[in-house]
C-alpha positions in Angstrom: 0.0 0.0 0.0 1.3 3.2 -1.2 2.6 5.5 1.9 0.3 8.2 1.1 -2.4 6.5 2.3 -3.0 6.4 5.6 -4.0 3.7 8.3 -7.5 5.2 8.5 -7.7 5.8 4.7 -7.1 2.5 4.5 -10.0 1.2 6.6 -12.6 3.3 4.6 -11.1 2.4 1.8 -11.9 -1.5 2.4 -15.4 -0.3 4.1 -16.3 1.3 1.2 -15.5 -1.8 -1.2 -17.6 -4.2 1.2 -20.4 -2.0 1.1 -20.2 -1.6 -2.9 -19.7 -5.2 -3.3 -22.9 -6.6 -0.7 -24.9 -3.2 -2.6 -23.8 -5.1 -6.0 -24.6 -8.6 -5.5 -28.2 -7.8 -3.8 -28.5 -6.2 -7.3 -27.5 -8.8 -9.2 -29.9 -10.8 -7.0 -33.4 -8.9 -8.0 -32.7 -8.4 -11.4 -31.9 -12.7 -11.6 -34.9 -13.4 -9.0 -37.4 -15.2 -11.0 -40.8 -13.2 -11.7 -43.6 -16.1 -11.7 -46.4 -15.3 -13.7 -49.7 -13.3 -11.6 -52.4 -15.2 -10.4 -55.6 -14.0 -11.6 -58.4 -13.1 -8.5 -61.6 -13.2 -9.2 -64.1 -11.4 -6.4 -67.0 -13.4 -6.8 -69.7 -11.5 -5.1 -70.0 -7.6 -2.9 -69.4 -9.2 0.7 -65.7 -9.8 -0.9 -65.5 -13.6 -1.5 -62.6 -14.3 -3.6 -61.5 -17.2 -5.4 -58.2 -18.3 -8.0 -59.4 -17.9 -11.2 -59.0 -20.2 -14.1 -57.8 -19.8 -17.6 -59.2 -16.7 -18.9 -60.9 -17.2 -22.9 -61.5 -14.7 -25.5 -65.2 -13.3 -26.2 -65.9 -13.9 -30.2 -68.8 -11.4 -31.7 -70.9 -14.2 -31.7 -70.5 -14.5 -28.0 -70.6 -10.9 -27.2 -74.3 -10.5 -29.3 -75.4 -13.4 -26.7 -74.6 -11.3 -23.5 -75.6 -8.6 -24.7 -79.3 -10.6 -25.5 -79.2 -11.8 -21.9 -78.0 -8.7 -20.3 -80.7 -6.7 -22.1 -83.6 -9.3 -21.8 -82.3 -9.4 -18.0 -82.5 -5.7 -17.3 -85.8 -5.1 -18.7 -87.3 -8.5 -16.8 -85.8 -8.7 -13.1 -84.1 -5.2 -13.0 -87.3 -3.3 -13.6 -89.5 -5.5 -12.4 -91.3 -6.9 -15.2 -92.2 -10.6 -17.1 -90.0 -12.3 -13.8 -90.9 -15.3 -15.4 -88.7 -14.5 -18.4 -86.2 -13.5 -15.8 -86.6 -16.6 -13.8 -85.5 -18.6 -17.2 -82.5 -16.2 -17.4 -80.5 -16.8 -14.0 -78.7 -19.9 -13.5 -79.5 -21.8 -9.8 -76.2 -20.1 -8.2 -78.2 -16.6 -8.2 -81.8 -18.3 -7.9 -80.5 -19.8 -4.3 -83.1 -21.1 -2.3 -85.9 -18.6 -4.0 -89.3 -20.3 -4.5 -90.8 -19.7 -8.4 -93.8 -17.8 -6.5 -91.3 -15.7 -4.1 -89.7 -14.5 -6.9 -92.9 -13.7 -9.2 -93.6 -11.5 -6.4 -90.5 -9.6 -7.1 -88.2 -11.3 -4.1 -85.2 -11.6 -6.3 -81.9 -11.2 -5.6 -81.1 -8.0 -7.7 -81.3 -4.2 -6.9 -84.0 -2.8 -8.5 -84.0 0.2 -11.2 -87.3 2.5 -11.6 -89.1 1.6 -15.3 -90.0 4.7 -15.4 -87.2 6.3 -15.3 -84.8 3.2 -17.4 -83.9 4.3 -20.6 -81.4 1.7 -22.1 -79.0 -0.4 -20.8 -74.8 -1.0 -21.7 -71.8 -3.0 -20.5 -68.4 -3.7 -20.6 -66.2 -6.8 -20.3 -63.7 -7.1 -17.3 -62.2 -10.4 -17.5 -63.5 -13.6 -18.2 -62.4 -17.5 -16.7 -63.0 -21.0 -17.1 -67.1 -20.5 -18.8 -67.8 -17.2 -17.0 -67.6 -13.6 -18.0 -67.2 -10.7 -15.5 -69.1 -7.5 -16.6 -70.1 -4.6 -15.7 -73.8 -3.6 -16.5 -74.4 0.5 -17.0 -78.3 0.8 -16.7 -79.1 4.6 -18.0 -81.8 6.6 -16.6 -83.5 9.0 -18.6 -82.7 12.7 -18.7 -84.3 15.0 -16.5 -85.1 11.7 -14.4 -82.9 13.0 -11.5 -81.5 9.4 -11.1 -78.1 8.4 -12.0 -76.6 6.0 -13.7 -76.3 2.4 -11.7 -73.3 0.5 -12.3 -74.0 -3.6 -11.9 -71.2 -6.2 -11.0 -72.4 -9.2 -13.4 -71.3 -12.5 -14.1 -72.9 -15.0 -16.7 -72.0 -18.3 -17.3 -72.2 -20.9 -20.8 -74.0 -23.6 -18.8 -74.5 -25.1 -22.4 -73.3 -28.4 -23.8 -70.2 -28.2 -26.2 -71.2 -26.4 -29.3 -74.5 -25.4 -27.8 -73.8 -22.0 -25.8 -76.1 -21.0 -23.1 -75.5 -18.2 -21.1 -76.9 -17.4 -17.4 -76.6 -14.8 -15.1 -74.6 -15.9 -11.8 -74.5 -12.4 -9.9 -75.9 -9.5 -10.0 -75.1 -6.8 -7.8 -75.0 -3.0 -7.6 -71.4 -1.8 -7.4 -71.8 2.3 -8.0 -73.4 4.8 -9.2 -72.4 7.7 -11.8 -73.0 11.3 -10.9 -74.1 11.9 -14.9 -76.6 10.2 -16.7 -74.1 9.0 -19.8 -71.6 6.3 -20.1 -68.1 6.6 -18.3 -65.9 8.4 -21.3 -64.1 5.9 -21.6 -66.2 3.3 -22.9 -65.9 2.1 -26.7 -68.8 0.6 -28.5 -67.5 -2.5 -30.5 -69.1 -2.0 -34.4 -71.4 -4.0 -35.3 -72.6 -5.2 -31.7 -73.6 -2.8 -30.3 -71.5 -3.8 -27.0 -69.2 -1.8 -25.0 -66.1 -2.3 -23.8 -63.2 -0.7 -22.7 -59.8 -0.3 -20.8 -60.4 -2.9 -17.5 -60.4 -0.4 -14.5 -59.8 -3.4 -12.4 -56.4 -4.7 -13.3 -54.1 -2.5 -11.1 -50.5 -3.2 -11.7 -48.7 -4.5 -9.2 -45.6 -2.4 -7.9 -43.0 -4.1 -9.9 -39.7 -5.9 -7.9 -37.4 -3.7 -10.0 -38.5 -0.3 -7.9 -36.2 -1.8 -5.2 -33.4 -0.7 -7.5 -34.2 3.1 -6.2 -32.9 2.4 -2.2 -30.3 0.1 -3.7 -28.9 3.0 -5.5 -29.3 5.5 -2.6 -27.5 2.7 -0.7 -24.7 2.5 -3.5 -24.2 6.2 -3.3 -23.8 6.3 0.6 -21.2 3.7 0.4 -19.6 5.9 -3.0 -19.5 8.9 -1.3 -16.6 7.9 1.1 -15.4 6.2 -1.5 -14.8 9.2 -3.5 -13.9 11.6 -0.2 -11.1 8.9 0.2 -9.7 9.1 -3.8 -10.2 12.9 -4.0 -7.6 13.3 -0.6 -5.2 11.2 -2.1 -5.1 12.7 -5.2 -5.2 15.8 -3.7 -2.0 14.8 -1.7 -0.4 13.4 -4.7 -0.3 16.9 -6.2 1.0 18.8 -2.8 3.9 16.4 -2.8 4.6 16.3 -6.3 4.1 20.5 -6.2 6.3 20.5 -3.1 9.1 17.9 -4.5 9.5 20.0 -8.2 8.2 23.7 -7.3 8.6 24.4 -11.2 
């Protein structure tokens, strides 16, 4: 070790390497870490009941003009209160329960109710689908100068048909929010030709990613650098006094 550098430069010399090193290999370590791939949740009904999803499928326009024919046939049956027999052949036994026929002619059905007097069309949105179920979200409009705003419905209907034979019932259907206007969020967009809606999912929140515990790694690399560099910069500086000192020219 050179004899400019002192017992004590020394020891924050070799400090400042052991921190850079440990600071470098639990770098090394997230950026090798292996990822896994997200497990889809599915929340299954309002009280919060969740459940691992499985393989998610894509809607065809075929499948998207059948929702829509059950979503609208639903809403103007067991939303508004009217033809709850129709509506009774449009729910699957998961949202039935143990309802009687005759209970739920009377209108004690499992679904918020929506004035008919004030409904003036209906719209949704996909959110995800798995295994034979899709998740929607139902966007029952009231009509202007109502003074009721717009109800937002969690919905999910399931193809409880045979192979080749798709039949769709509604699982769940429960209010989720309401709109303070009487139009469809902006951004909804209404798929040509269907007459459906969909849109960006406002459900799928990314995850903080494991990369952002780069940024206290660095502030950690710094803190050790700075030393570091206060240790370099006095030797050098001492370099040039003796070199100055040894050849004043």
């Amino acid at each position: 070790m050179s004899p400019l550098v002192s017992p004590r430069q020394q020891r924050r010399l070799a400090w400042g390497l052991g921190a850079l090193a440990a600071c470098s290999a639990v770098v090394l370590l997230v950026l090798l870490l292996p990822r896994g791939r997200p497990e889809l949740v599915t929340t299954l009904r309002a009280g919060g009941t969740t459940t691992h999803a499985a393989k998610p499928f894509t809607l065809t326009p075929a499948m998207r003009l059948e929702i829509d024919s059950v979503v609208q046939a639903f809403v103007r049956t067991a939303v508004v209160r009217r033809n709850l027999d129709t509506a009774w052949e449009l729910a699957s036994a998961k949202l039935r329960g143990s309802i009687t026929r005759e209970r739920w002619r009377a209108g004690e059905l499992p679904v918020f109710p929506f004035p008919e007097q004030a409904f003036a069309k209906a719209d949704w949105r996909l959110r995800f689908t798995f295994g034979r179920t899709a998740a929607i979200d139902v966007m029952v409009l009231p009509k202007p100068g109502s003074g009721l705003r717009t109800l937002v419905y969690g919905v999910e209907l399931t193809d409880y048909g045979a192979p080749g034979h798709r039949h769709w019932l509604v699982d769940t259907w429960f209010p989720q929010t309401t709109l303070t206007t009487g139009e469809p969020p902006a951004t909804t967009q209404t798929t040509v030709g269907t007459g459906v809606t969909t849109g960006p999912n406002p459900y799928r929140k990314g995850k903080l990613d494991a990369r952002w515990l780069l940024v206290p790694l660095g502030v950690l690399t710094l803190i050790a650098l700075v030393p570091l560099f206060l240790l370099v910069r006095g030797i050098v500086r001492r370099r040039w006094a003796t070199r100055r000192y040894r050849d004043p020219r």
